[in-house]
N, CA, C and O atoms as a GROMACS GRO file, in nm:
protein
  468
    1UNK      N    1   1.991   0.334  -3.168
    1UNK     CA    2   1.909   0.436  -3.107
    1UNK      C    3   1.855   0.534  -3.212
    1UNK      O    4   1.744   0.588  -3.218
    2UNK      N    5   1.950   0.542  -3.283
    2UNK     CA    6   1.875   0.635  -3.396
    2UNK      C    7   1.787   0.588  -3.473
    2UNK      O    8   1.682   0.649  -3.497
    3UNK      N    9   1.818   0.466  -3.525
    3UNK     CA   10   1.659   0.411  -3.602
    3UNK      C   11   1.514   0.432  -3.530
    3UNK      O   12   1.403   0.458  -3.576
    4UNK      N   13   1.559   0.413  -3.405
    4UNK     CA   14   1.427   0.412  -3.338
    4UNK      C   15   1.397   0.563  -3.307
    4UNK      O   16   1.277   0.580  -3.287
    5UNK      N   17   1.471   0.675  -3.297
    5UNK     CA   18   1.397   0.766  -3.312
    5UNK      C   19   1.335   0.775  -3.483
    5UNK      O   20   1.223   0.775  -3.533
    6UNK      N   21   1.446   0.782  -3.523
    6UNK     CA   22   1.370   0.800  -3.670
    6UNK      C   23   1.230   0.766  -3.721
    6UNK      O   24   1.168   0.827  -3.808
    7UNK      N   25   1.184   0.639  -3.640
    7UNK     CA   26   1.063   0.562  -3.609
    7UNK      C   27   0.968   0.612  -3.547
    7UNK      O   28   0.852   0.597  -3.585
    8UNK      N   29   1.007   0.691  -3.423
    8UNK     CA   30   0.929   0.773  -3.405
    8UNK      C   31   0.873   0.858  -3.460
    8UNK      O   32   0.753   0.880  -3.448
    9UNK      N   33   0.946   0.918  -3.528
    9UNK     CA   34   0.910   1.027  -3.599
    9UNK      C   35   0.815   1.045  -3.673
    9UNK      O   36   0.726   1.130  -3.675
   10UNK      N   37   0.853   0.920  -3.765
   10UNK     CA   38   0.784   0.902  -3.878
   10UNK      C   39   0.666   0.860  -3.824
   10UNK      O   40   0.566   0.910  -3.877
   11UNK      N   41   0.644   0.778  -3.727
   11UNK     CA   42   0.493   0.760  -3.668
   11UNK      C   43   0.410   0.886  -3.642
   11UNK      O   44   0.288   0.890  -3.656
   12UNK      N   45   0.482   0.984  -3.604
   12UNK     CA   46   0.434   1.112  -3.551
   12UNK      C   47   0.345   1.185  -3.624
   12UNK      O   48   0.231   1.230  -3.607
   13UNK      N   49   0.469   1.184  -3.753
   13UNK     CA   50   0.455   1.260  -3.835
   13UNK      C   51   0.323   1.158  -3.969
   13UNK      O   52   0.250   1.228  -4.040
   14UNK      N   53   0.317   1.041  -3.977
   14UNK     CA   54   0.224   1.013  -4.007
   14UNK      C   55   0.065   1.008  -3.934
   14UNK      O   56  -0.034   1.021  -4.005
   15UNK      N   57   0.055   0.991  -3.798
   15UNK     CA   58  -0.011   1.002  -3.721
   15UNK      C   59  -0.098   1.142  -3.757
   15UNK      O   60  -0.218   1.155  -3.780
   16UNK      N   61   0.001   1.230  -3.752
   16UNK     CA   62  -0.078   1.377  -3.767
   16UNK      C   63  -0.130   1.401  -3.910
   16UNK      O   64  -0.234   1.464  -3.930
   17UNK      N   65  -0.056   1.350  -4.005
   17UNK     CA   66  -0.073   1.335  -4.122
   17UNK      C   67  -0.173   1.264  -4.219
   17UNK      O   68  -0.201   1.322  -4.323
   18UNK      N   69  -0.217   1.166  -4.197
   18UNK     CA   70  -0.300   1.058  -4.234
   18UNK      C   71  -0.445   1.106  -4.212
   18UNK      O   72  -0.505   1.145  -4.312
   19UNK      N   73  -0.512   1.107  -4.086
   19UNK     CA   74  -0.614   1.220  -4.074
   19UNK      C   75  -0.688   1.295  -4.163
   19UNK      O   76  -0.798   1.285  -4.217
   20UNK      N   77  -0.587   1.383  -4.163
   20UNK     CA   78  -0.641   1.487  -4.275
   20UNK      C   79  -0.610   1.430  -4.381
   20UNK      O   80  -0.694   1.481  -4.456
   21UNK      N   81  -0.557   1.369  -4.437
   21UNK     CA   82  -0.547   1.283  -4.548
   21UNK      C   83  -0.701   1.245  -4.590
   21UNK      O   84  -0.783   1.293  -4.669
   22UNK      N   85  -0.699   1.142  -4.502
   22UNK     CA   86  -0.812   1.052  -4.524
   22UNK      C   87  -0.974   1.143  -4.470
   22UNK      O   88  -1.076   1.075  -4.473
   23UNK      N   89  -0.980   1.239  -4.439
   23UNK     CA   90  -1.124   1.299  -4.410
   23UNK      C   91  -1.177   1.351  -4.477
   23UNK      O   92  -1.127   1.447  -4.536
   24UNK      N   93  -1.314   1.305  -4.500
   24UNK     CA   94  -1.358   1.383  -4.666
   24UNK      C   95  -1.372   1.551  -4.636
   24UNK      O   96  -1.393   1.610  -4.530
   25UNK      N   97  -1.354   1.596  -4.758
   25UNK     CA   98  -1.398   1.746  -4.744
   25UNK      C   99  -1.546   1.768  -4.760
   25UNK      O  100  -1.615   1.712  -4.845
   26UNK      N  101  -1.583   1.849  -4.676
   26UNK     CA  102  -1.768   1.865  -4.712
   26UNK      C  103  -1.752   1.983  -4.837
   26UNK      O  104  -1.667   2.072  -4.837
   27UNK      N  105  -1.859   1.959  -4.946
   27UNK     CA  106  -1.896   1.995  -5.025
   27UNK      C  107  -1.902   2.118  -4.988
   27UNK      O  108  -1.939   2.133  -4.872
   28UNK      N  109  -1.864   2.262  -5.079
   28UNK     CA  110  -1.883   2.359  -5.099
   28UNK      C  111  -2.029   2.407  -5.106
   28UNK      O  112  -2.108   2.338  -5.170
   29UNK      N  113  -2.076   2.530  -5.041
   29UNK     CA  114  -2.237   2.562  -5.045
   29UNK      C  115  -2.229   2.643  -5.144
   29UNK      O  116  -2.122   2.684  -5.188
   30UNK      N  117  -2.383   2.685  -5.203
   30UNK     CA  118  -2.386   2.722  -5.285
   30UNK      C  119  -2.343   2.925  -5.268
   30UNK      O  120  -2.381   3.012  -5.190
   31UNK      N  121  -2.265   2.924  -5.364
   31UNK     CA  122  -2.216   3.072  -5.364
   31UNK      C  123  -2.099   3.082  -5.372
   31UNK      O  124  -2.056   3.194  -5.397
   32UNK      N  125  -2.012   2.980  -5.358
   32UNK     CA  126  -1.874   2.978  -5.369
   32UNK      C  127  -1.863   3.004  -5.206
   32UNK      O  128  -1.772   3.084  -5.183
   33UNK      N  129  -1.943   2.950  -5.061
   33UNK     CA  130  -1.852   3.052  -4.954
   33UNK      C  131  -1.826   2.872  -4.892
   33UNK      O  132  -1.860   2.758  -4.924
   34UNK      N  133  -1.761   2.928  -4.805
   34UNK     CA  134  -1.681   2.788  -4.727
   34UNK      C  135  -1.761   2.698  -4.680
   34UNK      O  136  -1.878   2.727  -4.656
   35UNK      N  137  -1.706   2.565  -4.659
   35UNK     CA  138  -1.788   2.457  -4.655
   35UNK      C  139  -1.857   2.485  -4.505
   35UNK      O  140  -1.789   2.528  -4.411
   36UNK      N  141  -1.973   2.462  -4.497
   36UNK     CA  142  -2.048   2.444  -4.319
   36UNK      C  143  -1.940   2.392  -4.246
   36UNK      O  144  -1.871   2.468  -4.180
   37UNK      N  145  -1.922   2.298  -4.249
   37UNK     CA  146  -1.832   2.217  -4.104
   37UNK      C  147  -1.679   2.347  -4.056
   37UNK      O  148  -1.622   2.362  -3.948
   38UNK      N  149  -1.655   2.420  -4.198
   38UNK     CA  150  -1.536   2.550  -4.132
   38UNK      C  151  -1.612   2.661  -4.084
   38UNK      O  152  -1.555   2.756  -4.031
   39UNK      N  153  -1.750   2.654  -4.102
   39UNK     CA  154  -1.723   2.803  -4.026
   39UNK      C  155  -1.785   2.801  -3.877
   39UNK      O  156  -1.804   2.706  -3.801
   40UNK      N  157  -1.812   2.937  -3.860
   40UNK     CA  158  -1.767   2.977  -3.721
   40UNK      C  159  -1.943   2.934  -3.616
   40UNK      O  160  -2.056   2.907  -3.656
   41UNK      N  161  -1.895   2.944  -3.503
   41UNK     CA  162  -2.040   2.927  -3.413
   41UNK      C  163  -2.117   3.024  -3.445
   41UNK      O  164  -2.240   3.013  -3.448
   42UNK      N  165  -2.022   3.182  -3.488
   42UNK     CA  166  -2.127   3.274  -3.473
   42UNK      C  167  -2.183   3.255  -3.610
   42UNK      O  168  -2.304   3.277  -3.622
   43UNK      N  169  -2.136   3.229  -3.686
   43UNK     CA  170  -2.218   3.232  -3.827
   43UNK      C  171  -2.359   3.144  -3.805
   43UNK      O  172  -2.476   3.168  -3.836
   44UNK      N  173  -2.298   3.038  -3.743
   44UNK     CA  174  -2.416   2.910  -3.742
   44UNK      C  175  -2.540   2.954  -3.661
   44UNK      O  176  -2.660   2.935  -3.677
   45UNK      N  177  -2.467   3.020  -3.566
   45UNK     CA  178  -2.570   3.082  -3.479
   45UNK      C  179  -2.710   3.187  -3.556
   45UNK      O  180  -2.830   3.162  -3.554
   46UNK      N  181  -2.647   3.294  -3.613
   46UNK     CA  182  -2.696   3.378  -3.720
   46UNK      C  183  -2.794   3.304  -3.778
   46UNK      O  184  -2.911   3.332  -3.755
   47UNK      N  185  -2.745   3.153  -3.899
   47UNK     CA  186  -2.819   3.081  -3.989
   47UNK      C  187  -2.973   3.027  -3.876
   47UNK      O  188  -3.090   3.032  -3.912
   48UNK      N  189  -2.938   2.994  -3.781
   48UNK     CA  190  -3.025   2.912  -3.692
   48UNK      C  191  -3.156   3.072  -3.595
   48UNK      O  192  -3.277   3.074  -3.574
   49UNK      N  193  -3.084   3.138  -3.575
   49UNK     CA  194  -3.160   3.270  -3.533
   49UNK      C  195  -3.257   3.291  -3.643
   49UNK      O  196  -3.377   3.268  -3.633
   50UNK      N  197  -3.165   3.358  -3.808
   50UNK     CA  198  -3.261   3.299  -3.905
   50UNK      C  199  -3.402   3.265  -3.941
   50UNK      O  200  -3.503   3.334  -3.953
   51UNK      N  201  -3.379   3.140  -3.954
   51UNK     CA  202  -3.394   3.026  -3.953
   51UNK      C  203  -3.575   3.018  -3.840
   51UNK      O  204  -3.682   2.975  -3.883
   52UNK      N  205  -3.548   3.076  -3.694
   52UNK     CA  206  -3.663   3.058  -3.615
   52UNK      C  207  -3.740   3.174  -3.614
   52UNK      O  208  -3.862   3.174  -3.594
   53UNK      N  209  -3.653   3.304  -3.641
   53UNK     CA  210  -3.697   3.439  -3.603
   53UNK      C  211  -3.661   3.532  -3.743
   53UNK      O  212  -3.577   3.621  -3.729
   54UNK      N  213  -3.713   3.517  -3.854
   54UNK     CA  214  -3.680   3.569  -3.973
   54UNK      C  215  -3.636   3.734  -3.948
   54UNK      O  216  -3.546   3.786  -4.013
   55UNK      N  217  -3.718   3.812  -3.840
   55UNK     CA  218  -3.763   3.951  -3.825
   55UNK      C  219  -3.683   3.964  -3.706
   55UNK      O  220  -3.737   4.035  -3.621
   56UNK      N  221  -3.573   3.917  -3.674
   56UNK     CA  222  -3.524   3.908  -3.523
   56UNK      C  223  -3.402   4.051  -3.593
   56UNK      O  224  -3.337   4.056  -3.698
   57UNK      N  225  -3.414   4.142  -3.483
   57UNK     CA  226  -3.300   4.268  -3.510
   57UNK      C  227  -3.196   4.222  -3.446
   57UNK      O  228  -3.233   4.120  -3.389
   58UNK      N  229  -3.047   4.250  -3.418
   58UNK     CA  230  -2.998   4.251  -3.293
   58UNK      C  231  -2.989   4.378  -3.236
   58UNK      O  232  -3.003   4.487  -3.290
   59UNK      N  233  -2.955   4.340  -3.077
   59UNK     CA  234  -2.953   4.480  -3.021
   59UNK      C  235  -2.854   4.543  -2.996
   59UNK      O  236  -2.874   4.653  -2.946
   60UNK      N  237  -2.724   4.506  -3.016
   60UNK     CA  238  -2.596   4.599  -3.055
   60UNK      C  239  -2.539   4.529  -3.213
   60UNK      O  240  -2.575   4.435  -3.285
   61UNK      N  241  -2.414   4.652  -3.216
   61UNK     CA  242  -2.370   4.669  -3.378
   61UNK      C  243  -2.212   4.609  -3.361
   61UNK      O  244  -2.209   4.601  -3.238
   62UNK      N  245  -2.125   4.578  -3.391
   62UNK     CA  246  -1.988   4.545  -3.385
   62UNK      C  247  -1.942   4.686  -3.336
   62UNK      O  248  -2.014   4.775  -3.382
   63UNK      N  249  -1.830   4.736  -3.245
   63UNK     CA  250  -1.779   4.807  -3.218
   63UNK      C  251  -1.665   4.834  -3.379
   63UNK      O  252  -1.652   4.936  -3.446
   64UNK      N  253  -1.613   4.722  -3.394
   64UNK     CA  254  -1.461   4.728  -3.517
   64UNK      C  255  -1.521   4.576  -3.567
   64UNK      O  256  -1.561   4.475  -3.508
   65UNK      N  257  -1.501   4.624  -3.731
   65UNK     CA  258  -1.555   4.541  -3.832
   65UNK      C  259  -1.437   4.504  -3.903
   65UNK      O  260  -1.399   4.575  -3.996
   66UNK      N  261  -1.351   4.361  -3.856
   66UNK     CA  262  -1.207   4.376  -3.951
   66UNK      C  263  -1.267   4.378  -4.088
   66UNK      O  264  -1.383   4.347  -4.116
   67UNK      N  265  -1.135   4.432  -4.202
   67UNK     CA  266  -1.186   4.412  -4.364
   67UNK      C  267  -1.184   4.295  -4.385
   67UNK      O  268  -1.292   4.253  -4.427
   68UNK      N  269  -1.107   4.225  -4.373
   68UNK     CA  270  -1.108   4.082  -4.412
   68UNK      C  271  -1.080   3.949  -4.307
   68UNK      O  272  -1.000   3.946  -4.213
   69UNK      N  273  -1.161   3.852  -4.349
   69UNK     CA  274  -1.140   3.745  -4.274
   69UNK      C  275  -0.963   3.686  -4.239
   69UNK      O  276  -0.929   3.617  -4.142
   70UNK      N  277  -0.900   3.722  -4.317
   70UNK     CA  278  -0.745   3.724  -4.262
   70UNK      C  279  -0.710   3.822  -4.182
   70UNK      O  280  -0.588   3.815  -4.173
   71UNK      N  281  -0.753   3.920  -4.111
   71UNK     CA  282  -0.683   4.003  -4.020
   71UNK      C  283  -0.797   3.998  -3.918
   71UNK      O  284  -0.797   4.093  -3.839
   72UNK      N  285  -0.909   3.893  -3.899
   72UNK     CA  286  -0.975   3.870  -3.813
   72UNK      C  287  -0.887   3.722  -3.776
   72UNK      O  288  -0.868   3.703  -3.656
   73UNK      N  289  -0.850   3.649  -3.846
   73UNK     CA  290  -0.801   3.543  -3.794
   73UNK      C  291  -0.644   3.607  -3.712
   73UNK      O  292  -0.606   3.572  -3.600
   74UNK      N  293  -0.591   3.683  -3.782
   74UNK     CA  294  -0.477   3.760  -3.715
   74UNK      C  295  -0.489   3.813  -3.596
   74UNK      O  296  -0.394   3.800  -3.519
   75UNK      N  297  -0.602   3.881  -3.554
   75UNK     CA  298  -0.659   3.949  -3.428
   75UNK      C  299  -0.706   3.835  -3.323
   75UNK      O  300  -0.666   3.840  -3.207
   76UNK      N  301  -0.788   3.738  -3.367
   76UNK     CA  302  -0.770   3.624  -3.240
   76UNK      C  303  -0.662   3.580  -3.202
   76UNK      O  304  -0.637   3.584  -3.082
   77UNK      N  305  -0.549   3.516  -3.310
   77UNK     CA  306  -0.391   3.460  -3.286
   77UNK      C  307  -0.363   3.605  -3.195
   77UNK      O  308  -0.312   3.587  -3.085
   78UNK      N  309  -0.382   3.691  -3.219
   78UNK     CA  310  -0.282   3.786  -3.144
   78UNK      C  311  -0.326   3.777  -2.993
   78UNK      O  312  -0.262   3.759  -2.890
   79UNK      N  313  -0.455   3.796  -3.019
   79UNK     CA  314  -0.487   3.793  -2.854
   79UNK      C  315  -0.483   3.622  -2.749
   79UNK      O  316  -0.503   3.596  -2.630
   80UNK      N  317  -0.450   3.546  -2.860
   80UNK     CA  318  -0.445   3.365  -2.832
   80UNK      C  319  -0.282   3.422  -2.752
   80UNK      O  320  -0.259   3.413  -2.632
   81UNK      N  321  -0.182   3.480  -2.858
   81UNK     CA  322  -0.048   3.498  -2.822
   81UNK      C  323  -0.046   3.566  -2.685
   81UNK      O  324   0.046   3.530  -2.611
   82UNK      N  325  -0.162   3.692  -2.622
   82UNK     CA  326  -0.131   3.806  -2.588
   82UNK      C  327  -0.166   3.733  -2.435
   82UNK      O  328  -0.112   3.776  -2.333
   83UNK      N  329  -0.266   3.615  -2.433
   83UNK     CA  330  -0.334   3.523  -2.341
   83UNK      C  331  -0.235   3.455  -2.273
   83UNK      O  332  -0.207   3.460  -2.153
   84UNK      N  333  -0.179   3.383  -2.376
   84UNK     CA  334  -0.072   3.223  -2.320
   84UNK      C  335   0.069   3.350  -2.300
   84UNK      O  336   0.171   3.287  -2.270
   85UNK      N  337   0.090   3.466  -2.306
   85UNK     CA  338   0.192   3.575  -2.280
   85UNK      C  339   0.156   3.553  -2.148
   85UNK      O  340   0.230   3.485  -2.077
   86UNK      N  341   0.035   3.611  -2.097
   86UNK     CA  342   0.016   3.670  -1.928
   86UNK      C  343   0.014   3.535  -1.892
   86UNK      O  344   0.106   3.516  -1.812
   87UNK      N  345  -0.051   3.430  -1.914
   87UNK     CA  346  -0.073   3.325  -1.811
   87UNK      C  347   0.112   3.251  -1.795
   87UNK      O  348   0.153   3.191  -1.697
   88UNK      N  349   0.169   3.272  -1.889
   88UNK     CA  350   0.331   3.230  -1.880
   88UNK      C  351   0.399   3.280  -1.780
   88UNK      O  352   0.466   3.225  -1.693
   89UNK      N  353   0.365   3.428  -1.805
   89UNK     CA  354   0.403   3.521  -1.699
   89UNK      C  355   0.394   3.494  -1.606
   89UNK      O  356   0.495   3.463  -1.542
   90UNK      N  357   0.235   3.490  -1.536
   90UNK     CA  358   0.146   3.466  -1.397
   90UNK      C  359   0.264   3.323  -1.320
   90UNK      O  360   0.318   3.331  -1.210
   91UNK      N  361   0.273   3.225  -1.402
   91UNK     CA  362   0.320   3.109  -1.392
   91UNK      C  363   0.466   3.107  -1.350
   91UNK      O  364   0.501   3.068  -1.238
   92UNK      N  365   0.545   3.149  -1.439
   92UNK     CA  366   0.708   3.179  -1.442
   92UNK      C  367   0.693   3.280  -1.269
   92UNK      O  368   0.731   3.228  -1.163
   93UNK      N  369   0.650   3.382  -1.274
   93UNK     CA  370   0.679   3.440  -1.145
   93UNK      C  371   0.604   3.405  -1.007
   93UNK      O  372   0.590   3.467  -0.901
   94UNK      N  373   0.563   3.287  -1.052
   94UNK     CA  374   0.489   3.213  -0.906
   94UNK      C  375   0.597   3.130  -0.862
   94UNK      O  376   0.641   3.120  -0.747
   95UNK      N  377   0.642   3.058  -0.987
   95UNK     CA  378   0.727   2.963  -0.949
   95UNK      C  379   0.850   2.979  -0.877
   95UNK      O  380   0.883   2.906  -0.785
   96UNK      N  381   0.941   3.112  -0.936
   96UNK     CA  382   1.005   3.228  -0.916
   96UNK      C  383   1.005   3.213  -0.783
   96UNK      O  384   1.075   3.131  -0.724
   97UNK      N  385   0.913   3.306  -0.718
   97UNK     CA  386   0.851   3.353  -0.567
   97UNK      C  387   0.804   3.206  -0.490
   97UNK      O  388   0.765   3.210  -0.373
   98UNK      N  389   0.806   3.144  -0.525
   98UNK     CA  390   0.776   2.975  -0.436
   98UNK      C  391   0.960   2.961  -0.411
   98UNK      O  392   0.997   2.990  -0.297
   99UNK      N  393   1.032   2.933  -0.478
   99UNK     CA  394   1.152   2.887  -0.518
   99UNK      C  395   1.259   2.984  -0.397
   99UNK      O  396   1.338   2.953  -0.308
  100UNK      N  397   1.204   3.118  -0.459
  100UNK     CA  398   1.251   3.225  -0.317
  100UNK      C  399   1.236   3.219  -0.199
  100UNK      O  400   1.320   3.260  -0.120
  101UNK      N  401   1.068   3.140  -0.148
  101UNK     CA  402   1.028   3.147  -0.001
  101UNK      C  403   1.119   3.014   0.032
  101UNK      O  404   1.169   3.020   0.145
  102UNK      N  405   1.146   2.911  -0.034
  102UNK     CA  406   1.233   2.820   0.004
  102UNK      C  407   1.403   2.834   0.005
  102UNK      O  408   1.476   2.767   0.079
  103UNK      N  409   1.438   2.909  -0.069
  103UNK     CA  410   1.538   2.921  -0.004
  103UNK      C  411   1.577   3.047   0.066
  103UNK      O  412   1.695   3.080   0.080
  104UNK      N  413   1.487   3.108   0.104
  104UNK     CA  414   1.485   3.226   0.192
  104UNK      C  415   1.577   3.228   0.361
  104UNK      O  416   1.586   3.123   0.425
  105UNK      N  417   1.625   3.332   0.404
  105UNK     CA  418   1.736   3.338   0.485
  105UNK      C  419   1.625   3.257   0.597
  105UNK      O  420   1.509   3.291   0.623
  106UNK      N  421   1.709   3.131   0.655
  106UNK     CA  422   1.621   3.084   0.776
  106UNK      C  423   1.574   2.921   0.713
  106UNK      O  424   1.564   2.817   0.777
  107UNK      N  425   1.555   2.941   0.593
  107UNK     CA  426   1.491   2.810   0.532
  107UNK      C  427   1.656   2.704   0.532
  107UNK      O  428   1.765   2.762   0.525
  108UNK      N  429   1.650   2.575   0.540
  108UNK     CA  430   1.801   2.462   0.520
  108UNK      C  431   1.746   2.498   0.374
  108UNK      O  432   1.636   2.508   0.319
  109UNK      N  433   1.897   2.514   0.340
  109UNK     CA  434   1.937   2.494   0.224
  109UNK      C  435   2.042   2.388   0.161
  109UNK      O  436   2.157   2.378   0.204
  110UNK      N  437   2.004   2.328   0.080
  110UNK     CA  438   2.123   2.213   0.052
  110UNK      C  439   2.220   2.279  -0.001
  110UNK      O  440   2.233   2.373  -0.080
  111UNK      N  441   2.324   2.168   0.095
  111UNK     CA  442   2.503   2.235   0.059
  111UNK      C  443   2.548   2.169  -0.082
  111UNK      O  444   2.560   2.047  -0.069
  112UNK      N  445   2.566   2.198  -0.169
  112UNK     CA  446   2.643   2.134  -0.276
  112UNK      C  447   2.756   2.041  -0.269
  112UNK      O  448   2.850   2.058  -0.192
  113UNK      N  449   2.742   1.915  -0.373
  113UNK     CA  450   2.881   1.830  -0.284
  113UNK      C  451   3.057   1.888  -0.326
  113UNK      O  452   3.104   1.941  -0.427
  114UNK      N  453   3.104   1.856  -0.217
  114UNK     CA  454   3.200   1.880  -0.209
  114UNK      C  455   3.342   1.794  -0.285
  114UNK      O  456   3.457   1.829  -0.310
  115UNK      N  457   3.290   1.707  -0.298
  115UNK     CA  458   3.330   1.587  -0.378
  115UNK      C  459   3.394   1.656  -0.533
  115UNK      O  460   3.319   1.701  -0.619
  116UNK      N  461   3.549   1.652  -0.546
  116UNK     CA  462   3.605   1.718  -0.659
  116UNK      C  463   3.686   1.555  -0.734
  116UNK      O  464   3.792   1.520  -0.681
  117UNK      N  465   3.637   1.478  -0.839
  117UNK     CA  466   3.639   1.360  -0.902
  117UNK      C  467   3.751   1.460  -0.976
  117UNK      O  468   3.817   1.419  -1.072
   0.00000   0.00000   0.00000
């Protein structure tokens, strides 16, 4: 039994692995900034606005401008964390309150066996 997990594993773990292994990296643009295929919709969006409307303003400003692209990636994870927090929540105390209306005074409840092996 253990080989065959071990087997698993290693499938797993190559599975996830190999991928990125084998996918080319797109070439760096010019300026030293990150390759096209990493960045973001809104950037692409920007290049392509650009691109049709050279003279295009926008009509609001960022409220909060993080300093750096690491504490913008920090601020989505947080709110990714702060998301799958409430919907856990929402979830755990439904299930909770379902679980209660069934065995609520009036509802059969199963007797546990009595049976002492």
């Amino acid at each position: 039994m253990k080989a065959r997990t071990g087997l698993i594993w290693m499938a797993i773990i190559l599975l996830t692995v190999l991928p990125l292994w084998f996918a080319a990296m797109p070439p760096a643009e010019p300026g030293g900034e990150a390759p096209a295929a990493f960045s973001g919709a809104d950037s692409r969006a920007q290049q392509a606005i650009g691109t049709i409307a050279p003279n295009y303003k926008p009509w609001f400003a960022p409220l909060f401008e993080p300093p750096s692209g690491e504490i913008a990636s920090l601020l989505f994870a947080l709110q990714a964390a702060i998301g799958a927090g409430v919907i856990g929540f929402w979830l755990g105390t439904s299930v909770a309150r379902e679980r209660e209306r069934r065995c609520a005074p009036g509802a059969s409840v199963p007797e546990p066996d009595s049976h002492a092996d």
